[in-house]
N, CA and C atoms of all chains as a GROMACS GRO file, in nm:
protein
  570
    1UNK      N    1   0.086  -0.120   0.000
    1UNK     CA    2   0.000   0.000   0.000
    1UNK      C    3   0.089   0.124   0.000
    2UNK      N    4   0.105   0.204  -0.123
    2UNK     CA    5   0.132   0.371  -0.107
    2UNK      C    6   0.097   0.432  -0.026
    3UNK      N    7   0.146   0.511   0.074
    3UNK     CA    8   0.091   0.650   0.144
    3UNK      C    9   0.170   0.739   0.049
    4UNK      N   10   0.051   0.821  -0.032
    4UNK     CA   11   0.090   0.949  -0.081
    4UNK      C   12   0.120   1.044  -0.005
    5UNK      N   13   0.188   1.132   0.037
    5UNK     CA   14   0.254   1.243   0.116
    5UNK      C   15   0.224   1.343   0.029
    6UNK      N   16   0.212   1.484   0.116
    6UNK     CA   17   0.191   1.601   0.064
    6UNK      C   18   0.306   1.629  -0.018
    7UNK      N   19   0.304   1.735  -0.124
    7UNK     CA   20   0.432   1.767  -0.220
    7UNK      C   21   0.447   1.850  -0.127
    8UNK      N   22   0.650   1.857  -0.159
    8UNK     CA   23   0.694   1.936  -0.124
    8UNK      C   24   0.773   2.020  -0.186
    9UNK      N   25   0.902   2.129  -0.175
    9UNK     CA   26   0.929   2.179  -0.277
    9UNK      C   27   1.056   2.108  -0.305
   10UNK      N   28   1.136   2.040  -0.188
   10UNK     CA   29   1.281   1.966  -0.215
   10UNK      C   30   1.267   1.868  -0.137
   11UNK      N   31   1.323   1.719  -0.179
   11UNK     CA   32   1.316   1.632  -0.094
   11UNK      C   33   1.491   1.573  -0.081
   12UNK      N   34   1.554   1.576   0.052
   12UNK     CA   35   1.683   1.546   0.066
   12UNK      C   36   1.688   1.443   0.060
   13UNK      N   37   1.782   1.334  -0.002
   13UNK     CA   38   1.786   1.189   0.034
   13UNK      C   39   1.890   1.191   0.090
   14UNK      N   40   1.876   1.176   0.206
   14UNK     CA   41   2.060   1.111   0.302
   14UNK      C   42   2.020   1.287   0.401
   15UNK      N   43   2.034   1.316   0.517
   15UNK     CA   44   2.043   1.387   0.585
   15UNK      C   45   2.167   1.405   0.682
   16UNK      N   46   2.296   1.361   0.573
   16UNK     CA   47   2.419   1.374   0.655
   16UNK      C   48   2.476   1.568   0.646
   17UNK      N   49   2.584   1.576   0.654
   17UNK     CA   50   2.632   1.704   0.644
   17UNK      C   51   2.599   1.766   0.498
   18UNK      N   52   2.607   1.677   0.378
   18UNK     CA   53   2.591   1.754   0.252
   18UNK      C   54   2.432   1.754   0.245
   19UNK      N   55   2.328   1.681   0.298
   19UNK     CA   56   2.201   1.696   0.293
   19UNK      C   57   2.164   1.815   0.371
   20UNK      N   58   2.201   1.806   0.517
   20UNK     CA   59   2.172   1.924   0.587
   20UNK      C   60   2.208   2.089   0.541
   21UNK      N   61   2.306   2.078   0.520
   21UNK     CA   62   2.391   2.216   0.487
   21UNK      C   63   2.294   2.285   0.376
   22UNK      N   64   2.268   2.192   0.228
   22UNK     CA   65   2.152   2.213   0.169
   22UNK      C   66   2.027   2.273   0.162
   23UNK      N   67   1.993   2.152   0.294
   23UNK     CA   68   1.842   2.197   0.332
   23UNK      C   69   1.815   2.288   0.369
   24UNK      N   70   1.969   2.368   0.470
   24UNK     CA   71   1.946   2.480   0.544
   24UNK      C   72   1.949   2.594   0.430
   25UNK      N   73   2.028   2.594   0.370
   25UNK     CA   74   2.029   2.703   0.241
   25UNK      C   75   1.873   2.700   0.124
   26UNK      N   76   1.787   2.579   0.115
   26UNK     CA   77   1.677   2.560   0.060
   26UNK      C   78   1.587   2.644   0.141
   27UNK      N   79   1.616   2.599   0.287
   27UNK     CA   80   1.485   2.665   0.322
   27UNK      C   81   1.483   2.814   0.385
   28UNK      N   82   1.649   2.798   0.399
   28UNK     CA   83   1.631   3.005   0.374
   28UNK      C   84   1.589   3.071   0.264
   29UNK      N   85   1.578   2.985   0.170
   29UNK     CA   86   1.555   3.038   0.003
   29UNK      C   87   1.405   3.047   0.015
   30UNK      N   88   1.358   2.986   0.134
   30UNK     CA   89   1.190   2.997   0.178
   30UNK      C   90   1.094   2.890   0.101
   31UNK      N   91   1.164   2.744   0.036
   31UNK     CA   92   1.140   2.616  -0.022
   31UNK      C   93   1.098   2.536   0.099
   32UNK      N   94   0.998   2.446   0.127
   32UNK     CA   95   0.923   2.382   0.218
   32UNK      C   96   1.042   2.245   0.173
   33UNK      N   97   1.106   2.182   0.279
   33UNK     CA   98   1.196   2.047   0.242
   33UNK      C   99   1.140   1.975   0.346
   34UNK      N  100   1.154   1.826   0.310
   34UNK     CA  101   1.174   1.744   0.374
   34UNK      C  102   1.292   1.607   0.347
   35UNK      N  103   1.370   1.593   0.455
   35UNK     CA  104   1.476   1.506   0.472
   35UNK      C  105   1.473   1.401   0.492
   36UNK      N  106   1.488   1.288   0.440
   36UNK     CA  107   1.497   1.134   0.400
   36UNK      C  108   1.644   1.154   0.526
   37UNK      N  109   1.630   1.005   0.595
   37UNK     CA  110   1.774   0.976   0.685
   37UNK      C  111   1.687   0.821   0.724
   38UNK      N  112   1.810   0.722   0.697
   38UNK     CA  113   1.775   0.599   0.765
   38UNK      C  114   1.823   0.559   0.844
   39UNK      N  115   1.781   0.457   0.954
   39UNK     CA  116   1.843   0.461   1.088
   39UNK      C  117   1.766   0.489   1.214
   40UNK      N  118   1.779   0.473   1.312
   40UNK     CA  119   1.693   0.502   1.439
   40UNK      C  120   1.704   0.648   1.488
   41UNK      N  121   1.569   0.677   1.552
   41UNK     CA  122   1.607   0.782   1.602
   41UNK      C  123   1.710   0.858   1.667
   42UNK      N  124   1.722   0.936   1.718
   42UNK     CA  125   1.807   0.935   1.805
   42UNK      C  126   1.786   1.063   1.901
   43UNK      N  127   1.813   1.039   2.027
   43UNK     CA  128   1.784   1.175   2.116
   43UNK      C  129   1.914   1.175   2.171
   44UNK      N  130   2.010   1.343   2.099
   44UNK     CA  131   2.168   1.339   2.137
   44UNK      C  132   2.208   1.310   2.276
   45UNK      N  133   2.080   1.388   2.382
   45UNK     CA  134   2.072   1.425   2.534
   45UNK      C  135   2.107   1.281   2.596
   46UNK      N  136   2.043   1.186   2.491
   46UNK     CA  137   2.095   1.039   2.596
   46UNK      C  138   2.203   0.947   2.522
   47UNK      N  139   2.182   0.986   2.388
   47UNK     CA  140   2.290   0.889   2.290
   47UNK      C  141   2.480   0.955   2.273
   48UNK      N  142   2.429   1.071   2.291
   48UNK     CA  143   2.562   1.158   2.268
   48UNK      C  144   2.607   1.197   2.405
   49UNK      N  145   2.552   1.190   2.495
   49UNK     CA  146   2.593   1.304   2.617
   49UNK      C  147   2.708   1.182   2.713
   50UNK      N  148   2.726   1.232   2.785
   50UNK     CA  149   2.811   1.151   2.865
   50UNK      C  150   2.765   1.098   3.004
   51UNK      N  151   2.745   0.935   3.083
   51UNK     CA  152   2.820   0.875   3.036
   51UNK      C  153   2.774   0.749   2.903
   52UNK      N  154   2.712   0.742   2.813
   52UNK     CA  155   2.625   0.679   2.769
   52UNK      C  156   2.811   0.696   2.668
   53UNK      N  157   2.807   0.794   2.647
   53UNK     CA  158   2.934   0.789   2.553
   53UNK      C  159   3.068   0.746   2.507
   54UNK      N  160   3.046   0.669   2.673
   54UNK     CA  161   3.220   0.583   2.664
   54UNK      C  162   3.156   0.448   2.660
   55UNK      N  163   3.074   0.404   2.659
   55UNK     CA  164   3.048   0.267   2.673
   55UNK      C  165   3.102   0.191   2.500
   56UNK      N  166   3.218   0.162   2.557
   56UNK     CA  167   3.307   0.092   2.430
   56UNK      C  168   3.225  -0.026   2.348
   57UNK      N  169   3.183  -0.118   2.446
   57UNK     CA  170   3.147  -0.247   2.392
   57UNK      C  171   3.010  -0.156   2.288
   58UNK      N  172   2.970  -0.096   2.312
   58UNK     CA  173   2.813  -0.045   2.236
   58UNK      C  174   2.880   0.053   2.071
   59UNK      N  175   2.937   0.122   2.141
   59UNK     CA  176   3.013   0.205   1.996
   59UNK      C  177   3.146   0.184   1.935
   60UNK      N  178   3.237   0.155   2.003
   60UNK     CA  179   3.353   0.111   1.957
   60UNK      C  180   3.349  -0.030   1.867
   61UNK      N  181   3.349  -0.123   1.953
   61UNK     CA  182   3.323  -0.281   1.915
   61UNK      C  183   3.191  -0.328   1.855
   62UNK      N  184   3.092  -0.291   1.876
   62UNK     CA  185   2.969  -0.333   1.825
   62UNK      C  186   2.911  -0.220   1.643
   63UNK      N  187   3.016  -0.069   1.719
   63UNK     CA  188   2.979   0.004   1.602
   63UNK      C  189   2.818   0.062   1.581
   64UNK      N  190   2.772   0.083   1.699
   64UNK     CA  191   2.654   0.114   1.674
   64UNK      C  192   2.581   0.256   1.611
   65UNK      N  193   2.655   0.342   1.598
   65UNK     CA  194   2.658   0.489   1.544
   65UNK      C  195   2.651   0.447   1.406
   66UNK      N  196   2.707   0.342   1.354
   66UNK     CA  197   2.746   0.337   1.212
   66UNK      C  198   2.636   0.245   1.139
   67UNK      N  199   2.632   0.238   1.043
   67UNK     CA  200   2.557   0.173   0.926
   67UNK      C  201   2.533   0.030   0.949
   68UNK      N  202   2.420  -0.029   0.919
   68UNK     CA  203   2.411  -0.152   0.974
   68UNK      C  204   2.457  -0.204   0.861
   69UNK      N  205   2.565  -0.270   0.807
   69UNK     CA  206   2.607  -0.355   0.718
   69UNK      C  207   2.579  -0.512   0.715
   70UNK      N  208   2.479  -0.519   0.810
   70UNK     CA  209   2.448  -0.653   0.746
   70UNK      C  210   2.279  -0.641   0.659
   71UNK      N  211   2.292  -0.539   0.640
   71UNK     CA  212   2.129  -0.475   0.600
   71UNK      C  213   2.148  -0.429   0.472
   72UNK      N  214   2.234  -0.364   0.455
   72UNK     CA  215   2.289  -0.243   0.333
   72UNK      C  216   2.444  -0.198   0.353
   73UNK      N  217   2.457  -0.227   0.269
   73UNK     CA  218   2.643  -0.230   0.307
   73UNK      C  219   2.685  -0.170   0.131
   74UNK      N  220   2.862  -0.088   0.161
   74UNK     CA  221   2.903  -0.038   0.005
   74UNK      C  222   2.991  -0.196  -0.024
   75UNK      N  223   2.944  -0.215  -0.128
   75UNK     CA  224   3.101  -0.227  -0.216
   75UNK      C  225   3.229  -0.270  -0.269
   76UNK      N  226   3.340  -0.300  -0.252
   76UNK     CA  227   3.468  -0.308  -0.298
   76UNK      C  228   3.573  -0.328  -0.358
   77UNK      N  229   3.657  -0.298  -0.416
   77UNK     CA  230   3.729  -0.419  -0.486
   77UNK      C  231   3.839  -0.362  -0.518
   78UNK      N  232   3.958  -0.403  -0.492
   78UNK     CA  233   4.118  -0.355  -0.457
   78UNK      C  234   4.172  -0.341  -0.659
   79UNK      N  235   4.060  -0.381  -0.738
   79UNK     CA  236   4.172  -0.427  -0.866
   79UNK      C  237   4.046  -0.399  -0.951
   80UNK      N  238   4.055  -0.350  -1.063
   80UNK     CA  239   3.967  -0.317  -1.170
   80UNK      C  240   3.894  -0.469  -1.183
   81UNK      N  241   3.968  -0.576  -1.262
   81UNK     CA  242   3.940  -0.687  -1.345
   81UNK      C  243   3.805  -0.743  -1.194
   82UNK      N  244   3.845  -0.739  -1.065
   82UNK     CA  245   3.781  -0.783  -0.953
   82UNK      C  246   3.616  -0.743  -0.977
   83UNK      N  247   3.577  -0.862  -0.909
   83UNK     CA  248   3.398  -0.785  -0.871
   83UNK      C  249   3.398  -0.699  -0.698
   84UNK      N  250   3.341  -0.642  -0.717
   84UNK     CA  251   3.344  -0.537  -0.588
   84UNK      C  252   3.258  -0.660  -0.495
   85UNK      N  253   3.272  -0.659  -0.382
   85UNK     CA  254   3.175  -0.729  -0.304
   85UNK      C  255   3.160  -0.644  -0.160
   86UNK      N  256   3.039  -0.691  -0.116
   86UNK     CA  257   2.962  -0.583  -0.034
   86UNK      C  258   3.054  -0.638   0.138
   87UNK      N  259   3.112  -0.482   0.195
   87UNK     CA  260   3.187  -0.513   0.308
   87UNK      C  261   3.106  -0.516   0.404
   88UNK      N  262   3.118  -0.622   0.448
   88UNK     CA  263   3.078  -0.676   0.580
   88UNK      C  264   3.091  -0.669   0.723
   89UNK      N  265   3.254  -0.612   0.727
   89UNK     CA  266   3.328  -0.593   0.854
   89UNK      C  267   3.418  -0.492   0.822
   90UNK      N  268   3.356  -0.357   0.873
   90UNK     CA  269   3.412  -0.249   0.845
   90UNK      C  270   3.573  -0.263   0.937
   91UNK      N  271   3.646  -0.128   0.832
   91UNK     CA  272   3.772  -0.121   0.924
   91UNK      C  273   3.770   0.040   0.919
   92UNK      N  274   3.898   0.133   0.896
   92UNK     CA  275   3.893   0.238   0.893
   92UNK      C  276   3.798   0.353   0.869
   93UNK      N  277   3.707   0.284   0.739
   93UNK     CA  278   3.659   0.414   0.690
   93UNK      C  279   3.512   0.331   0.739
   94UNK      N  280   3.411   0.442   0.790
   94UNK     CA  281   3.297   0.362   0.890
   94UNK      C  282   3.204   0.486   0.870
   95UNK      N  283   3.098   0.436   0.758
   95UNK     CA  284   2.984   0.533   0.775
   95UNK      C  285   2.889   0.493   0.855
   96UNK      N  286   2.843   0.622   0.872
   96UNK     CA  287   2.756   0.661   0.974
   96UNK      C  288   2.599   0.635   0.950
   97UNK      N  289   2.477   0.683   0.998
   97UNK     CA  290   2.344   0.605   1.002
   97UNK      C  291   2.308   0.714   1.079
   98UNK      N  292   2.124   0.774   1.052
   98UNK     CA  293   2.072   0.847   1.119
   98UNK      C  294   2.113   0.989   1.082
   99UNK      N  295   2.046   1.065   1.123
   99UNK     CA  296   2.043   1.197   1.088
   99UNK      C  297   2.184   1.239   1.142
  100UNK      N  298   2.264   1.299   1.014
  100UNK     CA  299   2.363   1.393   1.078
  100UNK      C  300   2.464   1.266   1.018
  101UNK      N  301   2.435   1.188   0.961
  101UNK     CA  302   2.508   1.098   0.851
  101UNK      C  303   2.624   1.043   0.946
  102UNK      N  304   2.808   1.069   0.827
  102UNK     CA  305   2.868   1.020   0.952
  102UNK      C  306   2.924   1.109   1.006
  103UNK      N  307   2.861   1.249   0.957
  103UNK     CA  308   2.905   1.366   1.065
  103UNK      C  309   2.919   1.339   1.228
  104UNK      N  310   2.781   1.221   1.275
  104UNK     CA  311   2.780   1.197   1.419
  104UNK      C  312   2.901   1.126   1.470
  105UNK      N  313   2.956   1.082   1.426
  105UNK     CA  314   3.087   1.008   1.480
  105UNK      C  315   3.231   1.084   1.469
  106UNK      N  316   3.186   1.178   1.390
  106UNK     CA  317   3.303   1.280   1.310
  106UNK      C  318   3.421   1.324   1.508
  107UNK      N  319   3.559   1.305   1.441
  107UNK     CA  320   3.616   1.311   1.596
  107UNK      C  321   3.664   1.414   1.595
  108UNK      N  322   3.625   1.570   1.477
  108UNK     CA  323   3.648   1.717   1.510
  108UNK      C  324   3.810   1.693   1.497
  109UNK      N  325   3.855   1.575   1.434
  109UNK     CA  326   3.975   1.589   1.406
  109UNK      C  327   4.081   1.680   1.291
  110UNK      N  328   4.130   1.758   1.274
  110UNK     CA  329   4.157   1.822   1.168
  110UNK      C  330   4.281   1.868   1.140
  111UNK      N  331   4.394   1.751   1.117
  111UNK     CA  332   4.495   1.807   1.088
  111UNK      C  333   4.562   1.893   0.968
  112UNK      N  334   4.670   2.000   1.000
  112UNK     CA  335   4.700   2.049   0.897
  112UNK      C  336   4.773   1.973   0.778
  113UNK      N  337   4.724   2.037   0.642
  113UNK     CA  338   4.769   2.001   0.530
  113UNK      C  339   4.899   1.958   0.556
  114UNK      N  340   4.990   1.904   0.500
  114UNK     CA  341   5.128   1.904   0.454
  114UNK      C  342   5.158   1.936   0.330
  115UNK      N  343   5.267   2.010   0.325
  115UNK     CA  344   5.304   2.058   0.166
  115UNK      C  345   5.311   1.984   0.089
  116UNK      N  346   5.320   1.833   0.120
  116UNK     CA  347   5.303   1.766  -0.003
  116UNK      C  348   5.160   1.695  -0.045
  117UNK      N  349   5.079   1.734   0.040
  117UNK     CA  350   4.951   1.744   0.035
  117UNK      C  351   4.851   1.845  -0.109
  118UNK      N  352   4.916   1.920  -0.163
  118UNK     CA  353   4.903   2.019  -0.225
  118UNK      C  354   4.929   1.993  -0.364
  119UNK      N  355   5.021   1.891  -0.344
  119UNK     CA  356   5.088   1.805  -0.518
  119UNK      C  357   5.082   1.662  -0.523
  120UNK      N  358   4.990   1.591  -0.471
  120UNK     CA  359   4.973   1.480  -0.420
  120UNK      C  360   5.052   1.391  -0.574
  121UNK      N  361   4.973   1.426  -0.710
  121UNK     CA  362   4.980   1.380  -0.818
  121UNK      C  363   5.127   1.359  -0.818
  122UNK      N  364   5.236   1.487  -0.820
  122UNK     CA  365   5.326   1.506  -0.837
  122UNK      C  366   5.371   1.441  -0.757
  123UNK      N  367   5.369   1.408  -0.641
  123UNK     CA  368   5.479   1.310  -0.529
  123UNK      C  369   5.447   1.214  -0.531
  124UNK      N  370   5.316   1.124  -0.603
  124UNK     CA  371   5.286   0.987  -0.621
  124UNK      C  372   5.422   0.982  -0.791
  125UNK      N  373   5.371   1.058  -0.855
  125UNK     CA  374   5.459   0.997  -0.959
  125UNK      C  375   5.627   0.977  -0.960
  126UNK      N  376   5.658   1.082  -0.906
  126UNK     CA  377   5.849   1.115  -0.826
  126UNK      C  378   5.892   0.959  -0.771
  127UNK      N  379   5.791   0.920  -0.685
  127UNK     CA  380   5.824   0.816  -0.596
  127UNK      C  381   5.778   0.645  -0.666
  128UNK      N  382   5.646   0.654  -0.744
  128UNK     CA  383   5.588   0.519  -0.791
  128UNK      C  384   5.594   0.540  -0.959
  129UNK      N  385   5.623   0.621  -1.002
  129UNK     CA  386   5.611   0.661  -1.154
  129UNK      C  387   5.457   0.692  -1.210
  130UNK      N  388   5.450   0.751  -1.352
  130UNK     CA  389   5.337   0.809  -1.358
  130UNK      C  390   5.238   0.695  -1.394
  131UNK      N  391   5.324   0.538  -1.427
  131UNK     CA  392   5.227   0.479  -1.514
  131UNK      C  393   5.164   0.385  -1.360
  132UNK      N  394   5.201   0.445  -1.241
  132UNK     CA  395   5.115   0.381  -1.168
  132UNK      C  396   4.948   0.460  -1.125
  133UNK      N  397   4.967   0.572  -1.176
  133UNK     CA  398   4.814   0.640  -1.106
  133UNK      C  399   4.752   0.598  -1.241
  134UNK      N  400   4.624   0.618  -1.148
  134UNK     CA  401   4.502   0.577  -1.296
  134UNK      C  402   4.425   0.695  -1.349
  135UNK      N  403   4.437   0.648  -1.494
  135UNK     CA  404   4.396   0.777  -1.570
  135UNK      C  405   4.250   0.821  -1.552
  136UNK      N  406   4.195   0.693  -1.509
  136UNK     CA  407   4.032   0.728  -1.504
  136UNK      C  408   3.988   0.716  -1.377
  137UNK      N  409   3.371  -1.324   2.638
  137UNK     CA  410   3.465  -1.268   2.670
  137UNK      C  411   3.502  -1.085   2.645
  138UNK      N  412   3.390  -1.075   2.561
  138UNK     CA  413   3.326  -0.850   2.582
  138UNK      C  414   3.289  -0.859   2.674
  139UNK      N  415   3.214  -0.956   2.761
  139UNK     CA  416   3.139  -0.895   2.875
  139UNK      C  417   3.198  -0.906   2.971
  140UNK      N  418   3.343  -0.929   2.963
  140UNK     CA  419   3.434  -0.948   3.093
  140UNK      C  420   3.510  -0.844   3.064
  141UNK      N  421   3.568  -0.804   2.977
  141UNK     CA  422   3.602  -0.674   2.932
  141UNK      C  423   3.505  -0.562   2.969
  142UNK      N  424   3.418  -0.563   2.917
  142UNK     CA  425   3.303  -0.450   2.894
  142UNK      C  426   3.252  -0.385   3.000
  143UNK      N  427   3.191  -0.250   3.031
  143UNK     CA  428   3.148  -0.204   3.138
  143UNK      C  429   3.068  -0.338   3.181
  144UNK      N  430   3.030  -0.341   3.350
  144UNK     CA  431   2.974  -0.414   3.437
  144UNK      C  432   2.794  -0.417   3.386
  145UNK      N  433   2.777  -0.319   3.328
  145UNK     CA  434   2.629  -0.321   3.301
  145UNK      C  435   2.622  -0.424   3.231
  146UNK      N  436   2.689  -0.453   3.123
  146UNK     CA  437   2.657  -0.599   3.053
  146UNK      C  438   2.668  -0.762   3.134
  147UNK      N  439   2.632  -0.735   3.254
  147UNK     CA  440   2.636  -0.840   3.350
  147UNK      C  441   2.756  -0.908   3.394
  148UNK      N  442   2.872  -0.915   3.285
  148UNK     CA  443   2.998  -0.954   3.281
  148UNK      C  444   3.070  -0.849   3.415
  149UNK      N  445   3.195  -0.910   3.416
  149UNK     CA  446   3.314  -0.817   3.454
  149UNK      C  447   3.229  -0.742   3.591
  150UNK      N  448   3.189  -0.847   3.705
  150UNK     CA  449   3.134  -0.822   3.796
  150UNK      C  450   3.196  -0.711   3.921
  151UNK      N  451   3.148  -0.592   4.011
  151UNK     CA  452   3.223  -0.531   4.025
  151UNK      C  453   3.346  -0.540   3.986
  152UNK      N  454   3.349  -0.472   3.872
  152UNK     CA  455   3.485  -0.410   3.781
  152UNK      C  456   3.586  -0.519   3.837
  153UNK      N  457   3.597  -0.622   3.872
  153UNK     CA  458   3.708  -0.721   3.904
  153UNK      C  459   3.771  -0.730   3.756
  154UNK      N  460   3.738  -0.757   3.635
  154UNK     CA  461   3.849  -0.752   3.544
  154UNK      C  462   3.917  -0.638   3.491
  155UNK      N  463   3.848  -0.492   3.551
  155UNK     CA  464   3.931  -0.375   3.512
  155UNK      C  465   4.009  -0.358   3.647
  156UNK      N  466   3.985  -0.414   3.802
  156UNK     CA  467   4.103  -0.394   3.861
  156UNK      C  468   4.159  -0.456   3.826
  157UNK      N  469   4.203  -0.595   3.748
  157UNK     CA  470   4.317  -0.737   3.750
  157UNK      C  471   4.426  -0.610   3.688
  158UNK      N  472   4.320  -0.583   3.554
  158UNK     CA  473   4.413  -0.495   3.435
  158UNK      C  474   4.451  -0.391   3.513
  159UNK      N  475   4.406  -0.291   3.558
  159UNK     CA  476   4.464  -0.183   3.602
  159UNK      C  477   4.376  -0.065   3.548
  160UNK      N  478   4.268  -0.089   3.463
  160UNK     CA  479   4.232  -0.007   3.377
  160UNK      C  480   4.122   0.067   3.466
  161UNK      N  481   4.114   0.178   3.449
  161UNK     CA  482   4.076   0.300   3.534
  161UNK      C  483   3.887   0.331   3.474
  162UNK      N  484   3.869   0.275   3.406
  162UNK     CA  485   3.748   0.302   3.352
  162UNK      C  486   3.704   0.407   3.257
  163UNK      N  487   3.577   0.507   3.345
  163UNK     CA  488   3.552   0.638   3.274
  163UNK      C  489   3.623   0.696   3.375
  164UNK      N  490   3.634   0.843   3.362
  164UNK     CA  491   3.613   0.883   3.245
  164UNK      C  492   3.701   0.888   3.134
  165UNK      N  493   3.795   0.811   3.137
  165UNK     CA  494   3.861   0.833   3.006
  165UNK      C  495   3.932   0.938   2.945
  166UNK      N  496   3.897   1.083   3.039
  166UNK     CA  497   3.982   1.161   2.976
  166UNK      C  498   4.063   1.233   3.097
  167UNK      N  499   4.184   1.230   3.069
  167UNK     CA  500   4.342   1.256   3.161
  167UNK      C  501   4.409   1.451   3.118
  168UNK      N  502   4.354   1.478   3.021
  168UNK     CA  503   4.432   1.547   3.011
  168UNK      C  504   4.442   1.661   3.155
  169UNK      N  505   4.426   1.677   3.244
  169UNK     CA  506   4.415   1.777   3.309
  169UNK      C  507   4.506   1.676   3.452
  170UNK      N  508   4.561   1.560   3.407
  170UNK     CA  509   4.634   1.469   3.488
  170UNK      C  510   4.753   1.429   3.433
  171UNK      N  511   4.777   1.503   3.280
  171UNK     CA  512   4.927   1.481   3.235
  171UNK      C  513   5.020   1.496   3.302
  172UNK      N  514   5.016   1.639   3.365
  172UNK     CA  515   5.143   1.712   3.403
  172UNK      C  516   5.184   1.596   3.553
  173UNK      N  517   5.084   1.600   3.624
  173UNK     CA  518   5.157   1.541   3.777
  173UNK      C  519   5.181   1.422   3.780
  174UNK      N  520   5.138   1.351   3.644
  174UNK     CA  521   5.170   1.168   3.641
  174UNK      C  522   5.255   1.166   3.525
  175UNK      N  523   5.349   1.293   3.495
  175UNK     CA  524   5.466   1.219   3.390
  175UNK      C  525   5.563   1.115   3.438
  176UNK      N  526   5.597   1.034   3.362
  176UNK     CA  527   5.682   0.944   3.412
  176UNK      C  528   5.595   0.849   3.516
  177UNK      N  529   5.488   0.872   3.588
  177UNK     CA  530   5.450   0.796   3.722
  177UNK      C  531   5.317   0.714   3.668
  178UNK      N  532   5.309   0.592   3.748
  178UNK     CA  533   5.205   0.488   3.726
  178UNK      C  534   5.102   0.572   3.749
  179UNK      N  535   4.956   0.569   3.696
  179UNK     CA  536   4.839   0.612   3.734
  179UNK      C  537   4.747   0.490   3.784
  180UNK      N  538   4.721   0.522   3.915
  180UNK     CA  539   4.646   0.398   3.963
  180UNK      C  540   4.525   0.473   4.053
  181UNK      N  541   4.390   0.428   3.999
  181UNK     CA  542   4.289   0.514   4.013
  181UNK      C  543   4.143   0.346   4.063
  182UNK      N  544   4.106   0.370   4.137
  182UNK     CA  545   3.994   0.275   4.170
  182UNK      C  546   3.901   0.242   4.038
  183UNK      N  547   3.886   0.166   3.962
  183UNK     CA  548   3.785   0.221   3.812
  183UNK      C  549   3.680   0.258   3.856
  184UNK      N  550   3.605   0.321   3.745
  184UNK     CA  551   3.486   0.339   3.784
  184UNK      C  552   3.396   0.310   3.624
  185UNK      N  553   3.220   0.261   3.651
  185UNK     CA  554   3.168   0.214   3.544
  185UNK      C  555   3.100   0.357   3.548
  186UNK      N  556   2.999   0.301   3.439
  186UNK     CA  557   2.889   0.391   3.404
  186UNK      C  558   2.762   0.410   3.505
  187UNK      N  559   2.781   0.350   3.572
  187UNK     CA  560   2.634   0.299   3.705
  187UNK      C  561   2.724   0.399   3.769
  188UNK      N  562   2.865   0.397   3.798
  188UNK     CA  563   2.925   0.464   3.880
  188UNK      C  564   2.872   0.638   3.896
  189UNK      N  565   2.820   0.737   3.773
  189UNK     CA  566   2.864   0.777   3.763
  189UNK      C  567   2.657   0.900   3.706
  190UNK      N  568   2.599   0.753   3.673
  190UNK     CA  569   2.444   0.758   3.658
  190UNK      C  570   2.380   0.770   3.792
   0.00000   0.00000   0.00000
């Protein structure tokens, strides 16, 4: 069964940082939006605040801020000729779920550039040659 | 073997007996305002859980 919903003037899909930032500029433009985000609610006052916030086994190890990957998961594949297959057991890079995308886990970390940060192209080729980056 | 690790709320790791064996101090987790007087020196602190603290 469809539930038709009222029109609106923009509809966000994903309500992480690039959805929000958006919406906020849509609806200063005085556009009626509504924001698509999947995932559980969340109330920051008890999920974010402290001490709910160190409990390791719940966010660290279990990963609960992040994307349920056994539901909907990205992707992968280290080599062109490869089939990508969908990751299962995240490591480093760990999206997020729920409004505020994976801005909510974001650790306000922000280190400065390095100068060779700036010529990345140029210091991959110096060091691995040019016929290792990919053209496409 | 998380729940012997894990805060005490998960029924495991009954008064914090496996964070005293370790030594591990619990929450809150954050020291910085305890750098300066424990350079060089062991930090040994009673742990404390999340019940501790609720």
């Amino acid at each position: 069964m469809v539930t038709r919903l009222k029109e609106v003037d923009a509809v966000m899909v994903g309500m992480g940082w690039t959805g929000a930032i958006m919406a906020r500029e849509l609806t200063k433009a005085g556009l009626n939006v509504v924001g698509l985000e999947r995932g559980a609610d969340r109330n920051p006052k008890e999920e974010f605040g402290l001490t709910t916030l160190r409990d390791e086994l719940r966010y660290v190890t279990r990963l609960e801020l992040m994307q349920d990957n056994s539901t909907d998961t990205i992707t992968f594949r280290n080599e062109r000729p490869e089939t990508a297959l969908p990751i299962r057991r995240f490591g480093a890079f760990l999206p997020g779920e729920g409004v505020g995308g994976t801005g909510i886990h974001w650790g306000a970390l922000h280190w400065r550039f390095l100068p060779t940060d700036f010529r990345i192209k140029s210091t991959l080729a110096e060091k691995y040659g040019a016929k290792q980056i990919p053209t496409t | 073997m998380e729940g012997f690790f894990a805060d005490p709320m998960y029924g495991g790791n009954r008064n914090k007996v496996a964070w005293q064996m370790l030594g591990f101090p619990g929450l809150p987790a954050t020291y910085a305002d305890k750098v300066d007087a424990y350079r060089n020196k062991r930090y040994v602190a009673p742990p404390r859980s999340i019940a501790d603290f609720s």
